[in-house]
C-alpha positions as CSV (number, residue, x, y, z in Angstrom):
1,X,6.0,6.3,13.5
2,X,3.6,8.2,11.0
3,X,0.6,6.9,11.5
4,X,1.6,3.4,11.5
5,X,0.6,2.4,14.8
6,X,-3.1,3.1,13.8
7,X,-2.4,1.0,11.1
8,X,-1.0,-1.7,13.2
9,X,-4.3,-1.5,15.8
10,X,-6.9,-2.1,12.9
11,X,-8.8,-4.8,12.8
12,X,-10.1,-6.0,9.0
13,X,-13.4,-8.1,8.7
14,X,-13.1,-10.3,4.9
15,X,-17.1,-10.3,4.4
16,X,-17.7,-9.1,0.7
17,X,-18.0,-11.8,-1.9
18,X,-15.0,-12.6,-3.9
19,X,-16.4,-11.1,-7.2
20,X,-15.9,-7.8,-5.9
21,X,-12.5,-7.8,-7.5
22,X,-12.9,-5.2,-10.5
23,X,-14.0,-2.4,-7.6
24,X,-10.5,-3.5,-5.7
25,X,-8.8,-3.4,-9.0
26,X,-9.8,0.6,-10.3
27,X,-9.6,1.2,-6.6
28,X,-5.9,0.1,-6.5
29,X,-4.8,1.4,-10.0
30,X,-6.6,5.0,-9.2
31,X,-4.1,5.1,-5.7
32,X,-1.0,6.7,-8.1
33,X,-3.0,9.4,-9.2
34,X,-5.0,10.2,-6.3
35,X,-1.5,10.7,-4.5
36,X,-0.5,13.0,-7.5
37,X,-3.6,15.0,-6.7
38,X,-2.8,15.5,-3.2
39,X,0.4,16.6,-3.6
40,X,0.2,18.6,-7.4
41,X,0.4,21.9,-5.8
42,X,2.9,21.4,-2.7
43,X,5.9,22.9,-2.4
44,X,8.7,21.3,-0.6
45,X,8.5,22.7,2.8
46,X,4.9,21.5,3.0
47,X,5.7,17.9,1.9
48,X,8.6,17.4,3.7
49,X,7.4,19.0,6.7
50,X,7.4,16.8,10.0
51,X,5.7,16.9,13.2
52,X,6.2,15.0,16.4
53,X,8.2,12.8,15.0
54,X,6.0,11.4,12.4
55,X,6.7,10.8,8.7
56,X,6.5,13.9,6.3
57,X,3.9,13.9,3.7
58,X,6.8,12.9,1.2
59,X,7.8,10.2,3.2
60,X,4.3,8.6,3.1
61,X,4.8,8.5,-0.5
62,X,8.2,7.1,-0.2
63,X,6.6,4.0,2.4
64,X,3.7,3.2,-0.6
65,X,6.2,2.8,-3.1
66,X,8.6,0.5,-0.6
67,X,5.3,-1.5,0.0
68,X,4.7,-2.9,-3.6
69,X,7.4,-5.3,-3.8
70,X,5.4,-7.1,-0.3
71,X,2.6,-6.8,-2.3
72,X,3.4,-8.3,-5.6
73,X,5.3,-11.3,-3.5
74,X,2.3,-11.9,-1.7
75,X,0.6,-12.4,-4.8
76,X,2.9,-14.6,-5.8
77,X,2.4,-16.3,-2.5
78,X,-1.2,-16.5,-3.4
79,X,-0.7,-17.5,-7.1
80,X,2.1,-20.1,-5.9
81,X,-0.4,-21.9,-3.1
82,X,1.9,-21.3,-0.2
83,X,1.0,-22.1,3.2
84,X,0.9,-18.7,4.1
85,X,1.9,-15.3,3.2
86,X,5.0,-13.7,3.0
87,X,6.1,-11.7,6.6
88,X,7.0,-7.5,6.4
89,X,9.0,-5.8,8.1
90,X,7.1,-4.2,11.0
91,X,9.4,-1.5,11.7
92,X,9.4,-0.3,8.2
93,X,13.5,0.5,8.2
94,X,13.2,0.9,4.4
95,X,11.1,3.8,4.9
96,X,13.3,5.3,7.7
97,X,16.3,4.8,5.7
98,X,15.0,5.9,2.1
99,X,15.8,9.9,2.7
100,X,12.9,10.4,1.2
101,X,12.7,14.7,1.9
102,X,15.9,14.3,0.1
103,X,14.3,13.2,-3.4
104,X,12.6,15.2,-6.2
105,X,8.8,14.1,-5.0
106,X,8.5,13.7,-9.1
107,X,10.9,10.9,-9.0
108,X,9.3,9.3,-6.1
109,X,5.8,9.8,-7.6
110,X,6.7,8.1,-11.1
111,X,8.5,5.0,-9.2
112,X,4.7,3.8,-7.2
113,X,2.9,4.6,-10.3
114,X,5.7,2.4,-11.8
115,X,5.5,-0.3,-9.1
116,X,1.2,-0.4,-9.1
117,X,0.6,-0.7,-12.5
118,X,3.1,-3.6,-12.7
119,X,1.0,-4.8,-9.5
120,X,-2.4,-4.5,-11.1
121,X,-1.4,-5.7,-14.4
122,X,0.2,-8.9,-12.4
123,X,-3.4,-9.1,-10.1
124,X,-5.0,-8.8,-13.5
125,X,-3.4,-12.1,-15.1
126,X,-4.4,-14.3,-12.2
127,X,-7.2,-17.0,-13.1
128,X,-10.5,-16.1,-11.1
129,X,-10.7,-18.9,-9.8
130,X,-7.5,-17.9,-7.1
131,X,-9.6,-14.8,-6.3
132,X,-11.3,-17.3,-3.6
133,X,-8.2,-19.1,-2.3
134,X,-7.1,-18.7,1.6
135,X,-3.4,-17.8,2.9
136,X,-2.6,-16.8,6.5
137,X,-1.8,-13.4,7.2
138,X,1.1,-13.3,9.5
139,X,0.7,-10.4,11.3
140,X,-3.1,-10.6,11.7
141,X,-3.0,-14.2,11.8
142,X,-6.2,-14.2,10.3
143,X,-7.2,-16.4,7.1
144,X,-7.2,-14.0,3.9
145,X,-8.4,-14.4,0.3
146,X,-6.5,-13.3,-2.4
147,X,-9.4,-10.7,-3.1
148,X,-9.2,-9.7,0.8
149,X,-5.2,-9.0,-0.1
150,X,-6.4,-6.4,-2.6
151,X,-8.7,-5.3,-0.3
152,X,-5.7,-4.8,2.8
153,X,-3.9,-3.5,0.1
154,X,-6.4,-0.7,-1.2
155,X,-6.7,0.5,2.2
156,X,-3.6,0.8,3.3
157,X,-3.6,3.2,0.5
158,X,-6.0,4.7,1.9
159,X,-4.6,5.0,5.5
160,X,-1.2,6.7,4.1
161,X,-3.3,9.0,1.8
162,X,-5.5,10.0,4.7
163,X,-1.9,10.7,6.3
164,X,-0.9,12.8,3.6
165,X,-4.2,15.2,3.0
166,X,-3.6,15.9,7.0
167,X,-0.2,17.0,6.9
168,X,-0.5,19.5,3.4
169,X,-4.1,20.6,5.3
């Protein structure tokens, strides 16, 4: 499943004080660009190459920009005081389904740097005082501060763009 089941093992320890928000923040709004560095000089075949079964390069690409709608409601979920956040789906269809070889990776590209920055800007508004406040993850079933969201959020950036650099490598 491309990687995700590494993803699915890990196991995240929320231990850094809250007003480490502005390295989260440049970490998350660098992700678009770092991607666009990876994959500048690709062609196709390399991108949409797949092995055993796992997602292409291009399709990693595809699954961060499926992922920022999750992570803007969870936001919300944070910025609303909800009892806990907002529940994924695991199997990550929308991925599977998106034909993602099938797109221009240009078109792709320009829709996550589209969907982060409207999730940063959003992160950005949020009084600092929420950067502190606890909801339930419901997979990890672990408590999470908003901060820790950004922090869950910046590396599964970082799992998918590890993912990528090994398939154009």
């Amino acid at each position: 499943m491309g990687g995700v089941s590494l993803w699915y093992g890990r196991q995240f320890e929320f231990a850094f004080p809250a007003d480490l928000y502005p390295n989260l923040s440049v970490r998350l709004r660098g992700t678009p660009a770092r991607v666009e560095e990876l994959v500048r000089d690709c062609s196709h075949e390399v991108l949409t190459r797949k092995a055993d079964g796992k997602w292409s390069a291009q399709e990693h690409v595809g699954h961060l920009l499926d992922l920022e709608p999750l992570w803007l409601k969870r936001l919300e979920d944070f910025a609303h005081g909800r009892a806990q956040l907002s529940t994924t789906d695991l199997s990550n269809r929308k991925t599977f389904e998106g034909d993602y070889n099938a797109r221009p990776i240009k078109d792709i590209l320009a829709g996550f740097r589209t969907e982060r920055m409207r999730f940063v800007e959003r992160a950005e508004e949020v009084d600092p005082a929420l950067y502190s406040r606890v909801l339930t993850h419901p997979r990890l079933q672990t408590p999470m501060r908003f901060v820790d969201h950004l922090f869950f959020v910046a590396e599964h950036d970082d799992h998918h763009l590890a993912s990528i650099w090994q398939f154009i490598h």
